[in-house]
N, C-alpha and C positions, 0 to 999 in steps of 0.2 A: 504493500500500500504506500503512496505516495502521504507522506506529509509534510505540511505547511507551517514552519516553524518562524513565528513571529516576534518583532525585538524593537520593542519600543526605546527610541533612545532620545535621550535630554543631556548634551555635555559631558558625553564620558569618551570623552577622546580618546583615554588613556586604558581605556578597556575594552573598548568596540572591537578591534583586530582578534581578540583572544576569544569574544564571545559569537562573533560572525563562524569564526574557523571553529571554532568546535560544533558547531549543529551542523557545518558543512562535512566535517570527517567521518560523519555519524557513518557507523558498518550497520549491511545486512537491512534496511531500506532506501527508502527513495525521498531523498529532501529537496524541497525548494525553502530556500530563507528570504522572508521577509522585511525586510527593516524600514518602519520610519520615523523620521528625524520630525519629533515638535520644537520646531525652529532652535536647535540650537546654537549657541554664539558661540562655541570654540571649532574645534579642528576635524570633529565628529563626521563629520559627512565627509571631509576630502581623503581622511584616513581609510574610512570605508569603502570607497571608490577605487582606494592602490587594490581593491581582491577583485579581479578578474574575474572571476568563477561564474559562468551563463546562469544557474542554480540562483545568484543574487539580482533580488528587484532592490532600488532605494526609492523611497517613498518619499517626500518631503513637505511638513503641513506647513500651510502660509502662516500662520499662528499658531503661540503655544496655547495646545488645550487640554491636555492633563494627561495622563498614560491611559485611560479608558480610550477618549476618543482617538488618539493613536493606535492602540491595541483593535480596536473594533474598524480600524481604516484597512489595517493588516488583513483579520479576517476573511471583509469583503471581498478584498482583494485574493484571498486564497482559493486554492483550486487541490487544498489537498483532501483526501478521505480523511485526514485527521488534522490535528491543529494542535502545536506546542509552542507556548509562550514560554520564551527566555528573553527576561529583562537585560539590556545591555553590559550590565558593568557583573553578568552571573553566566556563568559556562556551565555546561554538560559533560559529563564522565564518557568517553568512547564507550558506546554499546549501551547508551541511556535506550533512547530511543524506538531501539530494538526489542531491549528486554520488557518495555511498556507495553509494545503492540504485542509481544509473547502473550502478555499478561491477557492483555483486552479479547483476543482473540481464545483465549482457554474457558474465559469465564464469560464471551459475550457480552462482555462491558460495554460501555460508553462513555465514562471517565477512570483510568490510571491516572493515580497517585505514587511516589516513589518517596522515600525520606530523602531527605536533604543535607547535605554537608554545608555546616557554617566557615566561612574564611573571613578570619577582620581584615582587612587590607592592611592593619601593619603587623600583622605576622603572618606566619608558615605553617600554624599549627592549625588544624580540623575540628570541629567538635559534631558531632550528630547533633540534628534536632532534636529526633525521639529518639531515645536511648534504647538501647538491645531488652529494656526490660519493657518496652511498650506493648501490650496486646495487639494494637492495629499494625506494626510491623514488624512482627515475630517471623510472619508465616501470611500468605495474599490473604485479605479479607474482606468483607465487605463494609463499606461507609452508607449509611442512610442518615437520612435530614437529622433524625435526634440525634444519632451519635455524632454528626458535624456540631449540632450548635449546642452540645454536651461539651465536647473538644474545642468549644472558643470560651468556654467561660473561666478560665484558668490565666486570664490576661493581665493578675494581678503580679502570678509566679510563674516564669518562664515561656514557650511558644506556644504558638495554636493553633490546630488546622488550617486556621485562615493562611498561613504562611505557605500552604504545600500549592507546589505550580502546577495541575492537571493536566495530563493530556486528553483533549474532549474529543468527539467523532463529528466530524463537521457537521453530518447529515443533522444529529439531533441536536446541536444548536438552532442552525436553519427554521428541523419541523417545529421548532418551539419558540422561536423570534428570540431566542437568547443573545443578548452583549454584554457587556462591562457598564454599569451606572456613571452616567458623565457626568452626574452633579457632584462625584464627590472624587478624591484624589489618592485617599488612602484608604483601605477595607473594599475597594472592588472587588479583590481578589474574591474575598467572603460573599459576598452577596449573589455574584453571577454562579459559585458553587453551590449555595443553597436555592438558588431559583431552579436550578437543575437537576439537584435530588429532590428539589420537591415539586418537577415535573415528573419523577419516577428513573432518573439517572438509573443503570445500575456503575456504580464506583469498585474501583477494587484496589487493594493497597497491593505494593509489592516491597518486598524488606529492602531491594537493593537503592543505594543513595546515589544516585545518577544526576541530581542537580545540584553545580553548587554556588552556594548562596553568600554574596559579599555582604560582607558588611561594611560599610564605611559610613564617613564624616558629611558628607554630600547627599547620602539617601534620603528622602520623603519621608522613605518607612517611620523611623526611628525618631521625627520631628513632631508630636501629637501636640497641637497648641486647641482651645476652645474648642475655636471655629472650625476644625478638622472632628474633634469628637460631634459636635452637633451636629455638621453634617452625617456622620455615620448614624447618628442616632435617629435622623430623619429617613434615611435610607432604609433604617431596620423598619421602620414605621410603614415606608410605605409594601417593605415587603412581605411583611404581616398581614397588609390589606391585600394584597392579590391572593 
């Protein structure tokens, strides 16, 4: 199966080469990589540009308008049977990819899940998200709506589901008018997972850590000011009402 692996990027000049080439080197499927650029001011697009590879579209939005509406540009734009989001400044393990669609195809999913390897950007050392002692990545299992919004209420001490990057099946985005919430900037990730298991997703975790996850000084994630929790808070509101 062909997949369509999308990379929203904002200013990360300095990491864009490392995350372009690793969903490019993916073994044992078919990639096309997507990237595009919400207007950023540094070096990010002409960096991207030195990779030849026919596999790379660049995208480029007239304005910045948040990782959602980027991410949902990609989408559109995609032509794979599947769809994996890799944020720009975060690379993939050789044989991510692979071992996902293993996964999706054993159990007839529609969303893999992989854990995650944490990297600070000022060191070399690894940490798992979910530890070897987690029940959802012991062994493939399955995720439904309660058990996602069980797994984000822990937001006080350490990570949350909300953090895991899915690989979805294009189709059942499509049949289900699913994207990423553009009114908000941080917790899409969460919302567009819970819209999708609670069209009836079936999810399936797999032990192996095939994504991994920067940390740095510059991310979004890590910056929660009011006006970022209100919007999530609005967000959960309105998806409670659907």
């Amino acid at each position: 199966p062909l997949v369509s692996v999308i990379i929203p990027t904002y200013n990360i000049a300095e990491y864009i080469t490392r995350s372009i080439t690793s969903a490019l080197s993916q073994q044992g499927v078919l990639v096309e990589v997507i990237m595009i650029d919400d207007a950023s001011t540094d070096q990010t697009v002409s960096i991207a540009r030195n990779i030849t590879d026919p596999r790379l579209t660049i995208l480029c939005q007239p304005e910045n308008g948040g990782p959602s509406i980027a991410r949902n540009t990609g989408i559109a734009a995609a032509k794979g049977d599947w769809i994996a989001v890799l944020d720009g400044d975060d690379y993939f393990e050789e044989g991510r990819l692979a071992n996902c669609l293993d996964q999706a195809i054993t159990f007839k999913a529609d969303i893999v899940v992989d854990n995650l390897n944490i990297a600070h950007e000022d060191s070399r050392n690894r940490l798992l998200m979910f530890d070897n002692k987690n029940p959802l990545f012991q062994r493939p299992t399955q995720i439904d709506l309660a058990c996602f919004i069980r797994g984000n209420q822990s937001f006080l001490g350490g990570y949350t589901l909300g953090y895991l990057k899915p690989v979805f099946r294009r189709s059942f985005l499509l049949q289900h008018h699913l994207s990423y919430p553009t009114d908000i900037r941080i917790g899409e990730d969460y919302i567009l997972m819970a819209e999708a298991l609670a069209c009836g997703a079936i999810c399936i975790t797999t032990p192996h850590a095939g994504y991994i996850y920067t940390i740095r000084s510059g991310s979004i994630s890590h910056h929660l000011d009011l006006e970022s929790v209100t919007r999530i808070a609005t967000a959960d509101a309105k998806f409670l009402a659907k």
